[in-house]
C-alpha positions as a Markdown table, in Angstrom:
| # | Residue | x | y | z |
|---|---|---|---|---|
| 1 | Unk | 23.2 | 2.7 | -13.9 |
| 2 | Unk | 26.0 | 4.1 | -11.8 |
| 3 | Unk | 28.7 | 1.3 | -11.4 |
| 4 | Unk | 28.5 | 1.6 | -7.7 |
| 5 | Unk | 24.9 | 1.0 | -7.5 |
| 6 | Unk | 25.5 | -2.0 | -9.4 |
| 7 | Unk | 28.6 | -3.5 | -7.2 |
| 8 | Unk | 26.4 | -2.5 | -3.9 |
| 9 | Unk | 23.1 | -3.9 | -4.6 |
| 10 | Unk | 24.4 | -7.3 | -3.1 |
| 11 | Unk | 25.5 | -5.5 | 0.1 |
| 12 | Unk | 22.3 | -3.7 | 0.3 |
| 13 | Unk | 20.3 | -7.6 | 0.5 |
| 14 | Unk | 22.9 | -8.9 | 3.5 |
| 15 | Unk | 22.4 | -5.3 | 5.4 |
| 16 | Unk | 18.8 | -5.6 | 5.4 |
| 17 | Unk | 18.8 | -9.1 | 6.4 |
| 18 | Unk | 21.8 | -8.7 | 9.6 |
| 19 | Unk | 19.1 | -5.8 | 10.2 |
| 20 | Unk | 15.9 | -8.2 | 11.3 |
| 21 | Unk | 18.0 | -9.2 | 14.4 |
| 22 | Unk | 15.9 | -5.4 | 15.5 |
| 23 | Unk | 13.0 | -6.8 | 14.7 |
| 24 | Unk | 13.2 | -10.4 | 15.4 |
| 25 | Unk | 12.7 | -11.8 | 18.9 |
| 26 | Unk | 13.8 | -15.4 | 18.3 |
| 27 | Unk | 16.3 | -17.5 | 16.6 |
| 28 | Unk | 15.5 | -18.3 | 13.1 |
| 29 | Unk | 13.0 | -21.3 | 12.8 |
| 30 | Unk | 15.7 | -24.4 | 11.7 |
| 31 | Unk | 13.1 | -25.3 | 9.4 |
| 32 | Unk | 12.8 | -21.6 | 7.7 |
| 33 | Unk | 17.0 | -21.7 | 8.0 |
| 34 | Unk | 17.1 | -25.0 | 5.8 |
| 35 | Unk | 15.0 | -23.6 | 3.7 |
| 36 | Unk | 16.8 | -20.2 | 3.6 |
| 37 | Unk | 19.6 | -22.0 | 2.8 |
| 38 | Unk | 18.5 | -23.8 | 0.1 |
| 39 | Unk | 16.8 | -21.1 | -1.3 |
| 40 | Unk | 20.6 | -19.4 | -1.6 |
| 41 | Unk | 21.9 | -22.6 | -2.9 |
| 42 | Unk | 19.4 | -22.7 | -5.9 |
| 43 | Unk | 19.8 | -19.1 | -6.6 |
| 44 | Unk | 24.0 | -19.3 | -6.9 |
| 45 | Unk | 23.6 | -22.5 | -9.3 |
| 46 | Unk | 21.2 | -20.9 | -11.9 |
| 47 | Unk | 23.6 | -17.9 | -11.6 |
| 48 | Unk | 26.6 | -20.0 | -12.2 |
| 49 | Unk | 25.1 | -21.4 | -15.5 |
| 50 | Unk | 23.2 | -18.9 | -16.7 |
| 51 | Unk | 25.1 | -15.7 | -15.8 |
| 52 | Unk | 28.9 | -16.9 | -15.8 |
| 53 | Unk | 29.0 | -20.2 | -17.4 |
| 54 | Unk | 27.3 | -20.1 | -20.8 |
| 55 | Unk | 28.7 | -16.7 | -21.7 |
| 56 | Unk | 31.8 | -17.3 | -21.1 |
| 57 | Unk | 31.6 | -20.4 | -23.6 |
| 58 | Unk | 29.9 | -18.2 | -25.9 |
| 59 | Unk | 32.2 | -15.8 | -25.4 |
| 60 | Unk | 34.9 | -18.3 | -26.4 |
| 61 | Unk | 33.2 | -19.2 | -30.0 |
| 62 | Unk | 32.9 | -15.7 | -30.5 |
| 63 | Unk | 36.8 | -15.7 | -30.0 |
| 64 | Unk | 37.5 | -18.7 | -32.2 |
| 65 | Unk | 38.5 | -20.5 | -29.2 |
| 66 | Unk | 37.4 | -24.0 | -28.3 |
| 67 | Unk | 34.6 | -23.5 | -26.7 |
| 68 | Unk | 34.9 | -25.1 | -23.4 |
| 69 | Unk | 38.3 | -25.1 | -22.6 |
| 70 | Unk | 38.0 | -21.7 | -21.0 |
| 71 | Unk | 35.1 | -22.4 | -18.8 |
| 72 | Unk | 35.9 | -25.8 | -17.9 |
| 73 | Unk | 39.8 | -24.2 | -16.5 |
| 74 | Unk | 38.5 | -21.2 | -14.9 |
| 75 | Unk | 35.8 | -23.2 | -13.2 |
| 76 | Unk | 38.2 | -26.0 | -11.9 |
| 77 | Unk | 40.6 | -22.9 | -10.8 |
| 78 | Unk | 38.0 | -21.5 | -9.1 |
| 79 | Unk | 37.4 | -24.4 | -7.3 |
| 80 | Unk | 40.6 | -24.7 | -6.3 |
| 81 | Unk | 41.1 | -21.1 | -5.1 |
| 82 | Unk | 38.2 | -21.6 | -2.6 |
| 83 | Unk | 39.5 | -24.8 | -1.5 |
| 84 | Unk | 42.8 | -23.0 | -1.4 |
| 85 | Unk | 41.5 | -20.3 | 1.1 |
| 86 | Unk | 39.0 | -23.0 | 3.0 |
| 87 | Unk | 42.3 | -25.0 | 3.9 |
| 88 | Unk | 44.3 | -21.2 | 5.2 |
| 89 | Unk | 41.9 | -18.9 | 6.7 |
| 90 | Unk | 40.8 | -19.9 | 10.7 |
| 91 | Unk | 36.9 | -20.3 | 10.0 |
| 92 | Unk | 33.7 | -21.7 | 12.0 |
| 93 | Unk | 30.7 | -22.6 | 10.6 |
| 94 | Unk | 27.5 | -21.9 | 12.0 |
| 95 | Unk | 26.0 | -24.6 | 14.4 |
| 96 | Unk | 29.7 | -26.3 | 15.0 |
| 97 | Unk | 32.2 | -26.3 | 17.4 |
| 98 | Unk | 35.0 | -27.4 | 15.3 |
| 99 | Unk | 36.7 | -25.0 | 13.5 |
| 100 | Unk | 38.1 | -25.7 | 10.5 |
| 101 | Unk | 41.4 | -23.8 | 8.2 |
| 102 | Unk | 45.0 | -23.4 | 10.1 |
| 103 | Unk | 44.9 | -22.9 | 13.8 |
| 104 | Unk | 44.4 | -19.4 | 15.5 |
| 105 | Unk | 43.5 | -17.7 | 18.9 |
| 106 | Unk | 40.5 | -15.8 | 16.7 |
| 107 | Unk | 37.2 | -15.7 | 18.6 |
| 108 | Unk | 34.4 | -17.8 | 17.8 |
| 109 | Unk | 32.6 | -14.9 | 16.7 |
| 110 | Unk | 35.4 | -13.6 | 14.5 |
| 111 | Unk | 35.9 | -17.4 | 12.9 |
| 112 | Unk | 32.1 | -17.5 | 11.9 |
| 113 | Unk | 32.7 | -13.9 | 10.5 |
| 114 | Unk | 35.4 | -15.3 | 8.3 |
| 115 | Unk | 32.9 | -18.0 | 7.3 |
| 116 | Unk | 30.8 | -16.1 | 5.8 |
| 117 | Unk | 33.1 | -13.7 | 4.2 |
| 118 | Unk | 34.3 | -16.8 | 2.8 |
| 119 | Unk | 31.2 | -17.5 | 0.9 |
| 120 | Unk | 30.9 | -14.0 | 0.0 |
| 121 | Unk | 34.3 | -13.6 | -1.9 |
| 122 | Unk | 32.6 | -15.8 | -5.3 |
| 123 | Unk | 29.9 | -13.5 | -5.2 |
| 124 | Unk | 31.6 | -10.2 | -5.1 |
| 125 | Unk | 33.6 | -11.7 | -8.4 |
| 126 | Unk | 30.7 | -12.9 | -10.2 |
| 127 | Unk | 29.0 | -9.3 | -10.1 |
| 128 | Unk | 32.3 | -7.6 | -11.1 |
| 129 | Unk | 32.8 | -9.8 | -14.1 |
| 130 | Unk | 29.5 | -10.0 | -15.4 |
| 131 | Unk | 30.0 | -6.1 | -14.7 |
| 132 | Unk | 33.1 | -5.8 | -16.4 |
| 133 | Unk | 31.3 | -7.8 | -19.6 |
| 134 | Unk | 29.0 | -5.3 | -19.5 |
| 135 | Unk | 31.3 | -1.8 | -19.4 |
| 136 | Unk | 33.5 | -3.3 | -22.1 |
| 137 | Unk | 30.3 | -3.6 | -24.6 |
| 138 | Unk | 30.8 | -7.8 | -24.9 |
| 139 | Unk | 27.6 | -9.3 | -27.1 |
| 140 | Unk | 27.3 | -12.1 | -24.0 |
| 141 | Unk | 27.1 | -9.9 | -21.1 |
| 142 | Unk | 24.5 | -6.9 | -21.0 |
| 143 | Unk | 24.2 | -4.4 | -18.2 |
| 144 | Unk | 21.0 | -5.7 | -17.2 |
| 145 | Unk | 22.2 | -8.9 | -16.9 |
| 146 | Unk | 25.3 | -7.8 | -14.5 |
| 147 | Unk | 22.1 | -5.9 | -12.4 |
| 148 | Unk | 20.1 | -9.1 | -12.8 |
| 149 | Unk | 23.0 | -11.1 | -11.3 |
| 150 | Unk | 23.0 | -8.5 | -8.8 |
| 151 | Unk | 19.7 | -8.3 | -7.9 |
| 152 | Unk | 19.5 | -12.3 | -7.7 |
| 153 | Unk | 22.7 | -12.1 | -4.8 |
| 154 | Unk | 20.9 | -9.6 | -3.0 |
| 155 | Unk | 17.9 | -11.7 | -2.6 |
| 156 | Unk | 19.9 | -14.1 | -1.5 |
| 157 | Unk | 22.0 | -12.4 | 0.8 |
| 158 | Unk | 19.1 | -11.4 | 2.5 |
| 159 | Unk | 18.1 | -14.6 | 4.2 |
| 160 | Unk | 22.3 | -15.0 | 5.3 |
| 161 | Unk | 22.4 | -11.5 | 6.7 |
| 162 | Unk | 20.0 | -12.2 | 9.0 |
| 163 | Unk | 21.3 | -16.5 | 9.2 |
| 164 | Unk | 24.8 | -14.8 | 10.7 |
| 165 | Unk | 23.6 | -11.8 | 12.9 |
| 166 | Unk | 20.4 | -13.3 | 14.7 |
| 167 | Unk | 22.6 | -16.6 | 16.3 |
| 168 | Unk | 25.1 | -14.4 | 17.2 |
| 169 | Unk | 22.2 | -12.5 | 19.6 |
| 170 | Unk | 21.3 | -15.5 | 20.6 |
| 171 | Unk | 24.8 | -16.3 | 21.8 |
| 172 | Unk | 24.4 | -13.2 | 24.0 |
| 173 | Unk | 26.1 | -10.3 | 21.8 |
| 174 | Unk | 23.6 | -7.5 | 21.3 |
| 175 | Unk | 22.1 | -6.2 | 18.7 |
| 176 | Unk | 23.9 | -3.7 | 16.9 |
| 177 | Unk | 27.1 | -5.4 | 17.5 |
| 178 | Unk | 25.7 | -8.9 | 15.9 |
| 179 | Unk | 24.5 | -6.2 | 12.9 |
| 180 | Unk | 27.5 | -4.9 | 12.2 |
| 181 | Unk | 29.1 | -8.6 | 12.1 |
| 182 | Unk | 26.3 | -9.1 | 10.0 |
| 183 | Unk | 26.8 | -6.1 | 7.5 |
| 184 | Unk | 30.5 | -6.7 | 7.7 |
| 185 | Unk | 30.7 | -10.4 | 6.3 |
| 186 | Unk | 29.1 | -8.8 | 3.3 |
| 187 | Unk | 31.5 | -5.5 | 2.6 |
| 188 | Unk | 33.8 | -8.4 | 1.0 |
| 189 | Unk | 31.4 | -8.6 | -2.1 |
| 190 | Unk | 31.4 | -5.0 | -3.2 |
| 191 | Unk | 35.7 | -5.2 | -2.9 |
| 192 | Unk | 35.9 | -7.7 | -4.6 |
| 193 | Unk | 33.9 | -7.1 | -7.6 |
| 194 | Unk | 35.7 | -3.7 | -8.1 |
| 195 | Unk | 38.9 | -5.7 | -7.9 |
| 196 | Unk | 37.5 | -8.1 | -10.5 |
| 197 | Unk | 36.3 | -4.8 | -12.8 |
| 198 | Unk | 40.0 | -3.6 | -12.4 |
| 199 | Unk | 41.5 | -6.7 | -13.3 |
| 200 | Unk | 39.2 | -7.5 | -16.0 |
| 201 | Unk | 39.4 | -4.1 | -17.8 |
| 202 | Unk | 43.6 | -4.9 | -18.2 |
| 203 | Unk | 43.3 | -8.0 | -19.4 |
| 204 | Unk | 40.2 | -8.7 | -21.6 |
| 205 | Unk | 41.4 | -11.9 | -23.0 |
| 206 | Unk | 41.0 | -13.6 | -19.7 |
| 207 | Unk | 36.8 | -12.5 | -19.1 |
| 208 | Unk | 35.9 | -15.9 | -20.2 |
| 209 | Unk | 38.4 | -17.6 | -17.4 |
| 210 | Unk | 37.4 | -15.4 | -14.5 |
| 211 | Unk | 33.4 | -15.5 | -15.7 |
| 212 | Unk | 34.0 | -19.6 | -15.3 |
| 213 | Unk | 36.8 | -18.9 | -11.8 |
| 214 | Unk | 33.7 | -17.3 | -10.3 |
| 215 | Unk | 31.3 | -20.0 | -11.1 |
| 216 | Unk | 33.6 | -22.3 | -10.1 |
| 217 | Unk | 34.1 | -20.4 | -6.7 |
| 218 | Unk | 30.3 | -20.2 | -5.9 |
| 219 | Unk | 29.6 | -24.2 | -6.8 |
| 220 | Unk | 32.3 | -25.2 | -4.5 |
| 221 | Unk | 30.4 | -22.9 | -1.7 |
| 222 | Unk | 27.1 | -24.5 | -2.6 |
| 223 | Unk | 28.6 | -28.0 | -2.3 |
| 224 | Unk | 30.9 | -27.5 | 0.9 |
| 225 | Unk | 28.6 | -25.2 | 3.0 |
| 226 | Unk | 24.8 | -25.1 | 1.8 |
| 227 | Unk | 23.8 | -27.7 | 1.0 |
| 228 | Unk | 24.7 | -29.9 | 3.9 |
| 229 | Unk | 23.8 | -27.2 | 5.9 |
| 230 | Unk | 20.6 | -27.0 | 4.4 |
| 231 | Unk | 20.5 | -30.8 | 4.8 |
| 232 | Unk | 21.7 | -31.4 | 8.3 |
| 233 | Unk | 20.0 | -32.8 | 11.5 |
| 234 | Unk | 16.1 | -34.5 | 10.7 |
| 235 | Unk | 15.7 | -35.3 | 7.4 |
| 236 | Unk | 13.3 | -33.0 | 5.3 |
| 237 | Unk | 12.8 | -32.1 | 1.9 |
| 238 | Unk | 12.2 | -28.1 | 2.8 |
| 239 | Unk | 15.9 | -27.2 | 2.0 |
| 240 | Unk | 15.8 | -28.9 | -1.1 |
| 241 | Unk | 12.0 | -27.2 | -2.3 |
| 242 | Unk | 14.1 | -23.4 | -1.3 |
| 243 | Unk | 16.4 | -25.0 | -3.4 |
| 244 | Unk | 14.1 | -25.2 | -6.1 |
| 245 | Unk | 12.2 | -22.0 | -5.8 |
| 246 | Unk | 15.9 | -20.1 | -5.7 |
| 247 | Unk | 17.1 | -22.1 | -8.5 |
| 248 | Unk | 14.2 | -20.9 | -10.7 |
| 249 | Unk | 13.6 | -17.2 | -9.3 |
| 250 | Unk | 17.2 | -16.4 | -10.3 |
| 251 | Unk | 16.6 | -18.1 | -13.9 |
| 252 | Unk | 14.1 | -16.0 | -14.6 |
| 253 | Unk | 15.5 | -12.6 | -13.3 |
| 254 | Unk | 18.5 | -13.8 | -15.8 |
| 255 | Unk | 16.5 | -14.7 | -18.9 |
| 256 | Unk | 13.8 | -11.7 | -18.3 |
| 257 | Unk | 16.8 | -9.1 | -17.5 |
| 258 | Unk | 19.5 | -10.3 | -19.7 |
């Protein structure tokens, strides 16, 4: 498969989701939004084990290093790095007032944009890795298991396409401007995996490290944004059953596909 098509397929998932604020009248349900929510949670932790994290410690046996040293830096660094950028870049979350990195004059709109792109960045890296893995023939990482990983982001994507562009109708922009917001938090993931490719293909030694910094990146945006969003306001267990059926969906495409 052409390595475009591989690096776009997430894209694709958050363009047709910002693309339902066409076709939807009304806000998204809060209860299909939790569970939306969820459902990308689960689907970015099964991908961070079974697509970044347990290759790149097999991939460090295969290299006669100790086996989780590797993962267990490049996942804390990739905690780190989001935290890093969290703490700098002027963002807004959805359904708060308070924004949250160093102060700016940014728009609302512009801060919930950054938000997302926020989130996005892990994701872009993960593909380009487990891409990367793929190109450069390693036994751990398969090109159908860089398009599985791809597939299971886009899937996900979808439901936070249409979580950023249909509140931002309902705060009055219209529609084609809240898609493009929409289809713009998500241009972020395709950049950044080619980055990751480009960095990768240099510097081979370090796949394991940046297959665990992406992981690492992508748990710390589960932890800090989705699941307490999925989890806010009346308690109910539907963010944690999307959860679930995420976590398992993107197992599968992994085992099946890998």
């Amino acid at each position: 498969m052409d390595e475009m098509v591989v690096l776009l397929i997430p894209l694709l998932g958050t363009t047709l989701g910002a693309a339902m604020v066409f076709f939807m009248k009304d806000n998204i349900n809060a209860k299909i939004e939790k569970t939306l929510l969820g459902f990308a949670a689960g689907v970015m932790i099964a991908a961070s084990v079974w697509s970044l994290l347990i290759p790149a410690i097999d991939m460090s046996k295969e290299q006669g290093r100790i086996a989780w040293l590797p993962a267990a830096v490049g996942f804390m660094l990739g905690i780190l790095f989001l935290l890093l950028i969290d703490s700098i870049v002027p963002h807004l979350h959805l359904d708060s007032d308070k924004p949250e990195g160093v102060k700016s004059k940014f728009s609302k709109t512009t801060m919930m944009m950054f938000a997302v792109t926020i989130h996005n960045i892990p994701e872009g890296m993960a593909v380009g890795v487990a891409y990367a893995g793929a190109i450069m023939g390693h036994s751990k990482l398969s090109l159908t298991a860089a398009v599985a990983l791809s597939i299971g982001i886009a899937i996900q994507n979808f439901p936070e396409g249409a979580i950023i562009s249909m509140p931002l109708k309902g705060q009055g922009m219209s529609k084609m401007r809240a898609f493009k917001c929409g289809f713009l938090s998500g241009v972020v993931e395709p950049i950044g995996a080619f980055i990751t490719i480009l960095l990768t293909s240099k510097i081979i030694v370090i796949l394991p490290y940046l297959l665990a910094f992406a992981a690492g990146a992508m748990i710390y945006v589960v932890i800090e944004e989705l699941i307490p969003e999925s989890q806010s306001g009346e308690h109910t267990n539907i963010g944690t059953i999307g959860a679930a059926i995420g976590f398992v969906l993107m197992m599968v495409l992994d085992v099946a596909l890998g």
